[in-house]
FIVEX-939848 format. One line per field, with one value per residue (C-alpha): residue number from 1; residue in one letter; x, y, z. Coordinates in Angstrom, 3 decimals. Each point is the difference from the previous one (the first is absolute). Layout:
! FIVEX-939848
seq: NUM;...
type: A;...
xx: X;...
yy: Y;...
zz: Z;...
***
This chain:
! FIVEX-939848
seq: 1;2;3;4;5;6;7;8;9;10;11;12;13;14;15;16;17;18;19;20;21;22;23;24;25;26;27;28;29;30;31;32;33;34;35;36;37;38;39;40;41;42;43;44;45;46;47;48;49;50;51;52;53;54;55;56;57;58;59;60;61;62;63;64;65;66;67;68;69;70;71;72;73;74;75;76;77;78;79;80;81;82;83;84;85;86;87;88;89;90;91;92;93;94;95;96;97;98;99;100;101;102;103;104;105;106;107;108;109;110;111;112;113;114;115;116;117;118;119;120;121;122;123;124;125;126;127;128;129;130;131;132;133;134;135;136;137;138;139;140;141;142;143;144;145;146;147;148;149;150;151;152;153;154;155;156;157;158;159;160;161;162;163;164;165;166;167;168;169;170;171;172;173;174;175;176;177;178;179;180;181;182;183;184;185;186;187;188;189;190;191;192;193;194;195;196;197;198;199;200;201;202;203;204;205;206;207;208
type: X;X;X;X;X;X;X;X;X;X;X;X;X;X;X;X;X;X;X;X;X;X;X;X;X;X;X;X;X;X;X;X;X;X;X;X;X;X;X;X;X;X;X;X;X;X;X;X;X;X;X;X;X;X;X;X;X;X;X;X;X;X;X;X;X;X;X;X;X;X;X;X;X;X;X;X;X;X;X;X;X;X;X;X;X;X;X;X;X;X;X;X;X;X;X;X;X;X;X;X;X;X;X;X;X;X;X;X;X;X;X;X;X;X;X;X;X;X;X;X;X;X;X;X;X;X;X;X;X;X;X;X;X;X;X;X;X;X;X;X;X;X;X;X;X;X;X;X;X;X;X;X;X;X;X;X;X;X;X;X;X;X;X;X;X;X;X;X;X;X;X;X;X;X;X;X;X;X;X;X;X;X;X;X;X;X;X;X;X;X;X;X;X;X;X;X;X;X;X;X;X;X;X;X;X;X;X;X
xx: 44.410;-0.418;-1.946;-0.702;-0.019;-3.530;-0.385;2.307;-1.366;2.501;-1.986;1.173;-3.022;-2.115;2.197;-0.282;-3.707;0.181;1.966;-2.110;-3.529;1.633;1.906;-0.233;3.474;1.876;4.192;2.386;3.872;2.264;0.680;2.411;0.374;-3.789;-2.825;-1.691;-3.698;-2.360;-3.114;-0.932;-1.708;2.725;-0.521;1.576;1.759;0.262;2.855;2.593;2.815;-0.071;-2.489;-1.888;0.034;-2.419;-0.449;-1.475;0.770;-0.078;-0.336;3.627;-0.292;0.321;3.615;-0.387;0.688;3.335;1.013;-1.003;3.137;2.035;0.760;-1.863;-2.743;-3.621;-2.544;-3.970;-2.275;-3.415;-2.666;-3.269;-3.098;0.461;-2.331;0.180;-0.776;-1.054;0.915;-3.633;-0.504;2.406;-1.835;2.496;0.435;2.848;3.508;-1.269;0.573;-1.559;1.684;-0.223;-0.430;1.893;1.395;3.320;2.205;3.765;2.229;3.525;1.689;2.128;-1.529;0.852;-1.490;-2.210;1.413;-3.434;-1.505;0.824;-2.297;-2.448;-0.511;-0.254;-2.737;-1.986;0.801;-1.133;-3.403;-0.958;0.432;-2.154;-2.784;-0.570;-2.700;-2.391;-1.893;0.732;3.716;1.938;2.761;2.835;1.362;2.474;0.425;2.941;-1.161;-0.001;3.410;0.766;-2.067;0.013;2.700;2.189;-1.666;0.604;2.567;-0.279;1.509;0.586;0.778;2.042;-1.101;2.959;-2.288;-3.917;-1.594;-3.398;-1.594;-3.538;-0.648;-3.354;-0.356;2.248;1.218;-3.307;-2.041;-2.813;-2.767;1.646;0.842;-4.191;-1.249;2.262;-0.647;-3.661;0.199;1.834;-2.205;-2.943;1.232;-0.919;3.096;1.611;3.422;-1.000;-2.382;3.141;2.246;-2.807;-0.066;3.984;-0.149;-2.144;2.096;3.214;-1.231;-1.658;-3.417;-3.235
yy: -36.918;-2.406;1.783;-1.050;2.402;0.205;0.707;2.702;3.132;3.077;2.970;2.140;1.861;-2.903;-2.228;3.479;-0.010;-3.584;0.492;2.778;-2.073;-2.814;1.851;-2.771;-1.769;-2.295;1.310;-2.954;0.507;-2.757;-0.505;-2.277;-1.678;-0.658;2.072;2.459;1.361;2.713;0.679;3.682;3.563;1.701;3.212;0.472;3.094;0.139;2.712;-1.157;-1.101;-1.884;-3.134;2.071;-0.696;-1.826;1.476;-2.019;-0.872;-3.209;-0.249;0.485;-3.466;-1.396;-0.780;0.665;2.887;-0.223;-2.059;3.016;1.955;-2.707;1.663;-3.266;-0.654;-0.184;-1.967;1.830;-2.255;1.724;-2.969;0.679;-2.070;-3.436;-2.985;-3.418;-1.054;-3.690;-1.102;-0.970;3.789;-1.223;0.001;-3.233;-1.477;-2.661;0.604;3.059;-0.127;2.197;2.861;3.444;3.534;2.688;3.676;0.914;2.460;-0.282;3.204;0.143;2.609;1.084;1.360;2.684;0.737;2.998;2.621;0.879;3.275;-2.208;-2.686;2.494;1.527;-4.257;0.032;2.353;-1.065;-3.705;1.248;2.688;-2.107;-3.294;3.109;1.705;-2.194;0.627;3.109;0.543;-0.618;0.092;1.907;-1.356;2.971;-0.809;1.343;0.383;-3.504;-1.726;1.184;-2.024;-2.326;-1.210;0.724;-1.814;-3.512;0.514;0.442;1.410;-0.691;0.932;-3.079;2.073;-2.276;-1.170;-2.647;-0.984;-2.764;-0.587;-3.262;-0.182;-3.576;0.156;-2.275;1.728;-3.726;-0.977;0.579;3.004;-2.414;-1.861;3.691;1.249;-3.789;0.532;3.779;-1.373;-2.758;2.109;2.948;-2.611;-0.948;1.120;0.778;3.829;-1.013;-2.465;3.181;2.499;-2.726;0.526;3.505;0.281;-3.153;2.762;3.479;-2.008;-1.203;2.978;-2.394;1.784
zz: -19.476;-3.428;-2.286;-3.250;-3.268;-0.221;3.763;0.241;1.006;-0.394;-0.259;2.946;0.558;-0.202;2.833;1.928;-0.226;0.774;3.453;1.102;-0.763;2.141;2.368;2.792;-0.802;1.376;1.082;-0.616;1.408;1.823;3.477;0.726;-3.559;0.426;-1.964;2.300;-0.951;1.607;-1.922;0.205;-1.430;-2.412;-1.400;-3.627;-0.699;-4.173;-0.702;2.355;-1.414;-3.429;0.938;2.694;3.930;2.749;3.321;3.352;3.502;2.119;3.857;1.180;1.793;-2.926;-1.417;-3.634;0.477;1.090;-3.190;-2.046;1.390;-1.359;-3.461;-1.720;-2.467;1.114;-2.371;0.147;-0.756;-1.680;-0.768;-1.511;-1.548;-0.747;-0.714;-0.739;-4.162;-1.020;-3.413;-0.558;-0.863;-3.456;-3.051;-0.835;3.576;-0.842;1.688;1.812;3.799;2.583;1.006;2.000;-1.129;1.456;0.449;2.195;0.242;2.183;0.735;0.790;1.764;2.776;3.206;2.790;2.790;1.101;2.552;1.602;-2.008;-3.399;2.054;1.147;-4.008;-0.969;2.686;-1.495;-3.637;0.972;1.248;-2.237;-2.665;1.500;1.865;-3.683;-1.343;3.472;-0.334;3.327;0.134;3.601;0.420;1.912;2.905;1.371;3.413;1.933;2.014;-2.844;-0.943;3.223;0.678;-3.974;-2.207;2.329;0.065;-4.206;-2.147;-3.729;-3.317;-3.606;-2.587;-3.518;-2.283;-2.691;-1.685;-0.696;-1.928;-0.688;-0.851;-1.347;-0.733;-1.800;-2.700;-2.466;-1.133;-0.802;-3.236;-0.425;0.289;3.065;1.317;-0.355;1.691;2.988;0.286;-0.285;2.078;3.022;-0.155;0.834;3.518;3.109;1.728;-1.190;-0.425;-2.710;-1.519;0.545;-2.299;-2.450;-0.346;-0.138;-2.815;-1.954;0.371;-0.437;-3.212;-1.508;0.008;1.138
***
């Protein structure tokens, strides 16, 4: 990913808190010298290994999965808010252009694939950790029919991650007075992401 200087975010904990606030990601590998993606629920272990590792599952039907047994890279795609910033927000308005706020996050790493009481543990991992914030949480039990009937139509997987980089475009090339209108100017529309940009624009610069 091209990420400019002052985009650069390299603060492990802070990609890691990133990835788990956005943990619906798109999985990038190659079939056939072509890209390949599936967009699905990863669960982020933080102590394995020396980058940390993602755990999820896809339907077995579907072929990524056997790429992943190829010994080969696989790209993780983590987006989160972005909105759109007109240069009339400028205080000086002449050779700006229009452009887009943004925070991503991609993860490299090699994956394996679950034998099924690995799967079964990522199962409950995946759901205990999206159930927590219900006061009411379900509980996944997994009976011996869904041993059958389920675990076969998935297959599981664990992604070592070797490499992360975080880019949190969001303003930093701009003045402190350009910086405050935009922060102003997003935090006044209607739509959260723009709002979510906003409040990010502020914490990232240390503004309140």
């Amino acid at each position: 990913m091209y990420i400019p200087a002052l985009f650069r975010e390299t603060e492990m904990a802070t990609l890691h808190d990133f990835m788990r606030s956005h943990s619906f990601a798109t999985v990038v590998t190659a079939r056939d010298g072509r890209p390949f993606a599936s967009h699905l629920p990863l669960f982020l272990q933080r102590g394995a290994g020396s980058q940390g590792a993602l755990i999820g599952h896809m339907a077995r039907a579907n072929p990524q999965w056997q790429e992943m047994q190829a010994d080969t890279e696989v790209l993780v795609t983590f987006q989160g808010p972005h909105a759109y910033v007109s240069p009339a927000w400028y205080a000086a308005q002449a050779m700006a252009v229009p452009t887009w706020n943004y925070m991503a996050v991609h993860a490299y790493g090699k994956a394996r694939i679950l034998p099924q009481e690995e799967l079964v543990q990522a199962l409950h991992q995946l759901v205990g950790e999206n159930e927590s914030v219900y006061a009411e949480p379900w509980q996944l039990e997994m009976t011996q029919e869904m041993r059958e009937k389920m675990l076969d139509a998935i297959v599981g997987f664990e992604i070592v991650l070797s490499r992360i980089e975080g880019k949190f475009k969001l303003s930093q090339n701009r003045p402190p007075a350009d910086r405050q209108r935009v922060m102003k100017q997003l935090a006044g529309q209607s739509d959260e992401d723009s709002k979510r940009v906003a409040a990010q624009m502020s914490k990232y610069s240390g503004e309140r």
